[in-house]
C-alpha positions as CSV (number, residue, x, y, z in Angstrom):
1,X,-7.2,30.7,2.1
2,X,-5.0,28.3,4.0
3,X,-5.1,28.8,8.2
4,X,-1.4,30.7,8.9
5,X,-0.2,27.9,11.3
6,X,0.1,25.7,7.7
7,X,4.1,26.1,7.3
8,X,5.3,27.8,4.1
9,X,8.3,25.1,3.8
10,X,7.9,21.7,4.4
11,X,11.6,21.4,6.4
12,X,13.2,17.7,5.6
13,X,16.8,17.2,6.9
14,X,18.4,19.3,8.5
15,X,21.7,17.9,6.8
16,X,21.9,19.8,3.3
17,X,25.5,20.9,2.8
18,X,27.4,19.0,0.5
19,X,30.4,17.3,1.3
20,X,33.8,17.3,-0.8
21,X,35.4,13.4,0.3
22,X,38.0,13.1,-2.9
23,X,38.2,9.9,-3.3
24,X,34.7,9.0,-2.2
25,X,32.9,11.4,-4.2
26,X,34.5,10.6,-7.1
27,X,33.4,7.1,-7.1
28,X,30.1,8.2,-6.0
29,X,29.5,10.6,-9.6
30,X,31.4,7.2,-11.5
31,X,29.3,5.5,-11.1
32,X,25.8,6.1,-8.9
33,X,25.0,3.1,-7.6
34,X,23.2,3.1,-4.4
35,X,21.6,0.7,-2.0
36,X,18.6,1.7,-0.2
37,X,17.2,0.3,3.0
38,X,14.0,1.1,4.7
39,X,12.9,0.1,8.0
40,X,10.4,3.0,9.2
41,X,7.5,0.4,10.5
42,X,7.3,-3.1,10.2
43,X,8.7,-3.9,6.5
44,X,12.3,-4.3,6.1
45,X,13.3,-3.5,2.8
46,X,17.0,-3.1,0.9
47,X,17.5,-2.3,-2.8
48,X,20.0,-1.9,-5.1
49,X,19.5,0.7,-7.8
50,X,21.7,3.0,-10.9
51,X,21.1,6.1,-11.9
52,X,18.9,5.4,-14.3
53,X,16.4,3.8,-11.8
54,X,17.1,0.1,-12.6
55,X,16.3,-2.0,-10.3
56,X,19.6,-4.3,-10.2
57,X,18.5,-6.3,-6.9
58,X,15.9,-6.0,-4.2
59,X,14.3,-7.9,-1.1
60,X,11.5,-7.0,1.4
61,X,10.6,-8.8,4.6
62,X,7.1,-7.8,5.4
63,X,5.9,-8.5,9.4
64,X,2.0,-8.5,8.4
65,X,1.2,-11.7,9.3
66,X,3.0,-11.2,12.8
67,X,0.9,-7.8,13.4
68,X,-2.7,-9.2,12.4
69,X,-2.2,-12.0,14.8
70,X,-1.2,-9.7,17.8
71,X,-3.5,-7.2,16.6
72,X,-2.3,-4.2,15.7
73,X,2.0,-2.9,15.1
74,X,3.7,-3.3,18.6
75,X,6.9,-1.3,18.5
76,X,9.2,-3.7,20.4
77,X,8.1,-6.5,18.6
78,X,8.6,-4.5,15.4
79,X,12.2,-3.6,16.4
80,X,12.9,-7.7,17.2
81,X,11.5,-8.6,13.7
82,X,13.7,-5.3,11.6
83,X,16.8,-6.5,13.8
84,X,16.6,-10.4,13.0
85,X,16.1,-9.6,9.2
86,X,18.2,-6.5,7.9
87,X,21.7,-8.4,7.4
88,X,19.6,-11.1,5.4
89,X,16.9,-9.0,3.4
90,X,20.8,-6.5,2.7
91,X,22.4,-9.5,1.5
92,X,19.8,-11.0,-0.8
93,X,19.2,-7.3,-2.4
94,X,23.4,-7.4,-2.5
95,X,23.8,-10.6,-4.2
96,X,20.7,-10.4,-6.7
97,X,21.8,-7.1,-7.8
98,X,25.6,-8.8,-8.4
99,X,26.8,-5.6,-6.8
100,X,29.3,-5.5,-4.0
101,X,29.5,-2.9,-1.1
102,X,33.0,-1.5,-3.0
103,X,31.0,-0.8,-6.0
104,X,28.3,1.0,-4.1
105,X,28.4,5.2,-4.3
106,X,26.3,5.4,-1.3
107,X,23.9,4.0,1.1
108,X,20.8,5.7,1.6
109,X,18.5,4.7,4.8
110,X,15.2,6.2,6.6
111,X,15.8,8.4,9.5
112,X,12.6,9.7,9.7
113,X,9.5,9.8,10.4
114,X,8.5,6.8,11.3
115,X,8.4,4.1,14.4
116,X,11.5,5.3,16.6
117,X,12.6,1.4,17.4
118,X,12.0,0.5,13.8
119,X,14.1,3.6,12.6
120,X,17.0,2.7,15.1
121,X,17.6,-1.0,13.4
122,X,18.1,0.6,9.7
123,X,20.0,3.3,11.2
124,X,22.6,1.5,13.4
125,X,22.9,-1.2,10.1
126,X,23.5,1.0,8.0
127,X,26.0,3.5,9.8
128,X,28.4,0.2,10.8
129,X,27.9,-1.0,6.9
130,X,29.2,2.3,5.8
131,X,32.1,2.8,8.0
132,X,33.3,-0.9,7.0
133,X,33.3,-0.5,3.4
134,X,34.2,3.6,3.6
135,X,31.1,4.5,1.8
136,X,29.2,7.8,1.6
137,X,25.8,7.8,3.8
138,X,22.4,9.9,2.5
139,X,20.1,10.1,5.2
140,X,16.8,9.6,3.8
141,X,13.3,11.7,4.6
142,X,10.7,8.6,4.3
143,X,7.3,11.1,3.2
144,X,10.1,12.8,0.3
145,X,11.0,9.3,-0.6
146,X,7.4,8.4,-1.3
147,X,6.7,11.7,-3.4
148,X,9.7,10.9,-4.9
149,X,9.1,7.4,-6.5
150,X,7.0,8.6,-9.7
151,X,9.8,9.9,-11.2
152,X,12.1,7.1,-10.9
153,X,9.5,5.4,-13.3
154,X,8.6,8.4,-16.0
155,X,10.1,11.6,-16.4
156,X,7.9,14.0,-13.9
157,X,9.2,17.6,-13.9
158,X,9.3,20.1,-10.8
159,X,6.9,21.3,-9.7
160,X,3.9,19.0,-9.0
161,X,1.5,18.6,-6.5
162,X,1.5,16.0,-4.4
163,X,-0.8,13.6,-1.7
164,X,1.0,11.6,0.4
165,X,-1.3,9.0,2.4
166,X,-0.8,6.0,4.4
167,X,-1.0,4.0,7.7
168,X,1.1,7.1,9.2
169,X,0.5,10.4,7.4
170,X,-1.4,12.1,4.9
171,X,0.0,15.2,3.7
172,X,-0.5,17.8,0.3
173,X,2.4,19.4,-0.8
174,X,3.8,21.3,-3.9
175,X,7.1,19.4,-4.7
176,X,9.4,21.9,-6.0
177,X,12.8,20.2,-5.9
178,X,14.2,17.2,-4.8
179,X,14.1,18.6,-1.1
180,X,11.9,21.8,-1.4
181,X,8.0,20.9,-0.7
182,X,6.1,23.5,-0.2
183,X,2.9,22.2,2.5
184,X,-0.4,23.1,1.9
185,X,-2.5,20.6,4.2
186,X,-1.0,18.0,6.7
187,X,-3.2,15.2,9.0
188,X,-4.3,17.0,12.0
189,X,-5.1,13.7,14.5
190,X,-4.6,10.0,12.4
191,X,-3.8,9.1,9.5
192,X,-6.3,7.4,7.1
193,X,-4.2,4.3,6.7
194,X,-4.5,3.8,10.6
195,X,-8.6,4.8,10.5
196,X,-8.8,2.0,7.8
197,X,-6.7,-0.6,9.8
198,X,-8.4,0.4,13.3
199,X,-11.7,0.0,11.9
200,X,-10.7,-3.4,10.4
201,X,-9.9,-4.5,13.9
202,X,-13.2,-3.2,15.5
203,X,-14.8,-5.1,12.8
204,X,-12.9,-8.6,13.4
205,X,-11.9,-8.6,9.8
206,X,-9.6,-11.4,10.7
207,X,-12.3,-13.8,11.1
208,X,-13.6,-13.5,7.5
209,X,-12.6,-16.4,5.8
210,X,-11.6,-14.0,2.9
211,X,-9.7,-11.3,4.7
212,X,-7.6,-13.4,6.9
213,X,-4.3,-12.4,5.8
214,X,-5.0,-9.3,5.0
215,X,-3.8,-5.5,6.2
216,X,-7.3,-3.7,7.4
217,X,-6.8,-1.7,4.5
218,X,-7.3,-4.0,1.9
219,X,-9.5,-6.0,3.8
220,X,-11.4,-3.1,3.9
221,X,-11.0,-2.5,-0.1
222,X,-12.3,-6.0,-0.7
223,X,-15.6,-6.2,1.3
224,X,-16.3,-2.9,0.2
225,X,-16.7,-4.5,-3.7
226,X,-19.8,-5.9,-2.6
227,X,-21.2,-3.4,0.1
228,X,-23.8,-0.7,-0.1
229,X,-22.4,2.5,1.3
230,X,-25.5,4.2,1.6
231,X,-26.6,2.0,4.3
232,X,-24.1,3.9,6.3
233,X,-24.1,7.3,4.8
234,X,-21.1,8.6,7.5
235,X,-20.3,12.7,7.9
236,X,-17.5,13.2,5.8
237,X,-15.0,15.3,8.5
238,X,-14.4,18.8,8.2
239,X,-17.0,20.5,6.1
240,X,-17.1,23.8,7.8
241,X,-13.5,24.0,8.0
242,X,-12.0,25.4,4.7
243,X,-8.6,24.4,4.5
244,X,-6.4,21.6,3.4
245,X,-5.9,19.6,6.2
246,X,-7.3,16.5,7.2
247,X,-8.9,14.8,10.5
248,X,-10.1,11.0,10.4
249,X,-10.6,10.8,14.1
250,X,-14.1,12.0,14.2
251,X,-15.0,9.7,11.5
252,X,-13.8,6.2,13.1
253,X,-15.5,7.7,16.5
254,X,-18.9,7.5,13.7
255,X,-18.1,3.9,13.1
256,X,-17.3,2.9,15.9
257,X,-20.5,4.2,17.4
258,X,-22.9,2.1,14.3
259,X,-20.9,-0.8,15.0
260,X,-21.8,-0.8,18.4
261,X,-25.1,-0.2,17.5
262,X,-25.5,-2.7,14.8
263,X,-23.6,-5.5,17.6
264,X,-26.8,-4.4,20.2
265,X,-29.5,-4.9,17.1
266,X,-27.9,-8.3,16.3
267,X,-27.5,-9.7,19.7
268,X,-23.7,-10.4,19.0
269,X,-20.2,-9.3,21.1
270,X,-17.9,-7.6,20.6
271,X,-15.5,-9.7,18.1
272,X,-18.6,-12.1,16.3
273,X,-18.6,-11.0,13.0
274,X,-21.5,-8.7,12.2
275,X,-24.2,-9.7,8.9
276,X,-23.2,-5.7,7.1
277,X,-19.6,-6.0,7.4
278,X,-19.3,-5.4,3.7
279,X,-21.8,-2.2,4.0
280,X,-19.9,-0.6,7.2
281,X,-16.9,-1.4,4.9
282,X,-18.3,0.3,1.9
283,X,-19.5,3.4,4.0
284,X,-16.0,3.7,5.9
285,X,-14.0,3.8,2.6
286,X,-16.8,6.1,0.8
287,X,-16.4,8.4,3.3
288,X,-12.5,7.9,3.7
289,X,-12.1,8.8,0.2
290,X,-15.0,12.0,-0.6
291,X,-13.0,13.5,2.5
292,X,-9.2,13.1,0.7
293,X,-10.7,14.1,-2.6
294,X,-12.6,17.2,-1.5
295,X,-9.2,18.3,0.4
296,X,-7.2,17.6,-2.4
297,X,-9.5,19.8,-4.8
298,X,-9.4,22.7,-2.0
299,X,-5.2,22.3,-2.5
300,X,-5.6,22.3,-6.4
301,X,-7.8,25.4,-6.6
302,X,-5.4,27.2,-4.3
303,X,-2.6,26.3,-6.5
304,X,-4.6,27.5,-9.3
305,X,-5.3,30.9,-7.9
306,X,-1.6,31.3,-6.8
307,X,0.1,30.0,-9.9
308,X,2.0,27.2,-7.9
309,X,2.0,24.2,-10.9
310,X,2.6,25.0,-14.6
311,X,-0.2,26.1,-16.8
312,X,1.1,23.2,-19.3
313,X,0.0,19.7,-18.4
314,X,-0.2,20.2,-14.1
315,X,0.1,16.6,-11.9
316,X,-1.3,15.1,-9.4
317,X,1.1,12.5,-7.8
318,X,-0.6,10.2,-5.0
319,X,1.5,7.8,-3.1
320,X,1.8,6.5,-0.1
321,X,0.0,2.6,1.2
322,X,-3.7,3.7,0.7
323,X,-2.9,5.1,-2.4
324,X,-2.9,1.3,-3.6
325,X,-7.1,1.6,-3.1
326,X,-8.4,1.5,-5.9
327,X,-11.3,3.2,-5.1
328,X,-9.2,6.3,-3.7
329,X,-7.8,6.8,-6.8
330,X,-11.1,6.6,-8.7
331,X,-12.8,9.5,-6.3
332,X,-9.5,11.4,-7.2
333,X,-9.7,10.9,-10.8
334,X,-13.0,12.7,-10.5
335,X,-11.7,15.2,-9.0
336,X,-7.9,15.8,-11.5
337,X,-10.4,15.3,-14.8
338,X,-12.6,18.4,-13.5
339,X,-9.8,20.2,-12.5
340,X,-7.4,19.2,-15.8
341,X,-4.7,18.0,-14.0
342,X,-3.3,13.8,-14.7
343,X,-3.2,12.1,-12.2
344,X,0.0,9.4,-11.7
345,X,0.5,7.0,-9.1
346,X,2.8,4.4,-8.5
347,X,1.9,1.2,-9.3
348,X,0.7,-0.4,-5.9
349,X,4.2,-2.1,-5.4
350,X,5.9,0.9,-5.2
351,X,3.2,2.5,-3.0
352,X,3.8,0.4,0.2
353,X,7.1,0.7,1.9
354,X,10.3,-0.4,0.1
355,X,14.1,-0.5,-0.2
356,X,13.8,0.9,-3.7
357,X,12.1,4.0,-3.3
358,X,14.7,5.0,-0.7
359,X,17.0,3.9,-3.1
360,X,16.0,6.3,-5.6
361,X,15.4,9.0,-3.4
362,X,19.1,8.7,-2.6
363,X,20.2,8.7,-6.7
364,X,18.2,12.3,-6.9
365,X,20.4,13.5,-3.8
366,X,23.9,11.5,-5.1
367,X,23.1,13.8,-8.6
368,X,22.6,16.9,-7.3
369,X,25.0,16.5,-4.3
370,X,22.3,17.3,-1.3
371,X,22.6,16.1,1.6
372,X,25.5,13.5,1.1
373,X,27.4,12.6,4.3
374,X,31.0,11.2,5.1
375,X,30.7,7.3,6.5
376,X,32.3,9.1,9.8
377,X,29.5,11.5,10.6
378,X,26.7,10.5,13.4
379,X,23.5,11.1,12.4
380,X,20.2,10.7,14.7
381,X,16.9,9.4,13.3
382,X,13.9,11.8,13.8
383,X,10.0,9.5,14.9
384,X,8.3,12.9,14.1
């Protein structure tokens, strides 16, 4: 049984009344076109999309190489880089999609969750952009957004379970509607996305002459190919604890500790690459992954017992940035082909963060008119 402090409703906006603005609206059904722009962390994305989920035009400016040389995501740093690319990365996505801003039905940006400098550069853009050309604004919920994406590429019905994990979150929910998620099991201290990058750092994966320009993550993914993970057979958190939450503190507190162990054996500092990288790398995502898959089957059996997905062909949808491992989605393939559920994802493009999956997310409000604001209303972005 789930602990009683997990919510019943996972509560998006707060914003849900839809708005009658004649003329507006009207374009808005015409014709459904809508440009999406995300700025929650450090990639700036815009897209234009139809209803139909075309992609007419879309640009992303990604900060990576700026964050692995200063080690880690610095928010005002973050906020310079959003605020020096948003009217360029909006324009190209503009002028590749051959759309105009009168054209557009709406403008969809992410308020929230997310980095509370980041979300203030797509939010302040994007209310002055709408206000100039009189166009209707959608405030977008980023972690709905990502759950969202799978059925702007195949025809997913409601409702479906759902894991959401990345640099920033890691959540299961029953998606029951466009904005009605029902939560089953939410991250409890970090996300896995920021275990994977932090223990990336400790390692110095910056130094390997193959992971250089790589995220931790998929520095991480790669060294793991050609590690042994039972040379570093980590506790996979939370086995006493039977619900479907997760905690991946305890387990980078695990790594840290072998590293720093392994650094005294070797007779090496603190930054000198160690000779197991790929093993530590191999146990770290092991142990990463048995943790999200034994959750997610907890969540699936309790949807099972409670008759929460449909009898007839139940899904799994991951998404999120570590839903782009590979490996992840091999432990949870395990898990959906004993269960009998299919499992979709995204293809990895669409797992990271992008214009176009805010895009979409604001077609499936535009068509069933949630959450659809005038150009003139204020609206405040949410970190949490």
């Amino acid at each position: 049984m789930l602990p009683a402090k997990v919510k019943n409703l996972w509560r998006l906006l707060h914003c849900r009344r839809v708005m009658d603005f004649t003329s507006l609206t009207r374009k808005a059904y015409h014709s459904r076109l809508v440009l999406g722009i995300e700025t929650s962390c450090d990639d700036t994305g815009a897209a234009v999309l139809d209803e139909t989920g075309t992609i007419l035009g879309e640009s992303l400016y990604s900060q990576n190489e700026v964050h692995l040389r200063t080690g880690g995501i610095i928010p005002t740093v973050a906020q310079q880089l959003h605020r020096e690319s948003i009217e360029v990365v909006v324009h190209e996505a503009l002028e590749r999609s051959g759309v105009t801003p009168s054209q557009l039905s709406a403008v969809a940006t992410t308020v929230k969750p997310g980095l509370a400098l980041s979300l203030g550069i797509g939010l302040a853009f994007s209310q002055k952009f709408v206000r100039k050309h009189n166009i209707l604004f959608i405030p977008i919920h980023h972690m709905e957004a990502h759950a969202l994406t799978i059925r702007m590429l195949q025809p997913v019905p409601f409702p479906f379970l759902v894991l959401l994990v990345s640099g920033g979150h890691s959540l299961l929910a029953v998606a029951r509607g466009i904005d009605d998620f029902l939560l089953l099991g939410y991250m409890l201290d970090e996300a896995p996305g920021d275990t994977l990058d932090k223990v990336a750092r400790r390692l110095s994966l910056t130094k390997h002459p193959d992971c250089s320009t790589l995220s931790g993550g998929q520095a991480i993914e790669l060294l793991a190919r050609s590690g042994d993970r039972r040379k570093f057979p980590f506790r996979t958190p939370m086995g006493r604890i039977y619900d479907c939450c997760f905690s991946f503190a305890g387990l980078r507190s695990q790594i840290t500790m072998s590293i720093i162990k392994k650094e005294a054996e070797e007779g090496i500092e603190q930054g000198t690459l160690l000779s197991c990288v790929n093993d530590i790398a191999a146990g770290t995502q092991h142990t990463v992954a048995v943790h999200l898959a034994k959750r997610t089957h907890r969540a699936i059996l309790f949807c099972k017992e409670n008759g929460l997905l449909p009898s007839d062909n139940p899904i799994l949808v991951v998404s999120g940035g570590v839903a782009s491992n590979q490996y992840i989605c091999k432990a949870l393939t395990v898990i959906t082909e004993k269960t009998g559920l299919r499992l979709l994802c995204p293809p990895p493009r669409f797992c990271t963060d992008n214009g176009v999956m805010i895009a979409w997310n604001g077609i499936e409000r535009l068509k069933e008119g949630r959450g659809i604001l005038s150009p003139s209303e204020d609206v405040c972005y949410e970190p949490k």
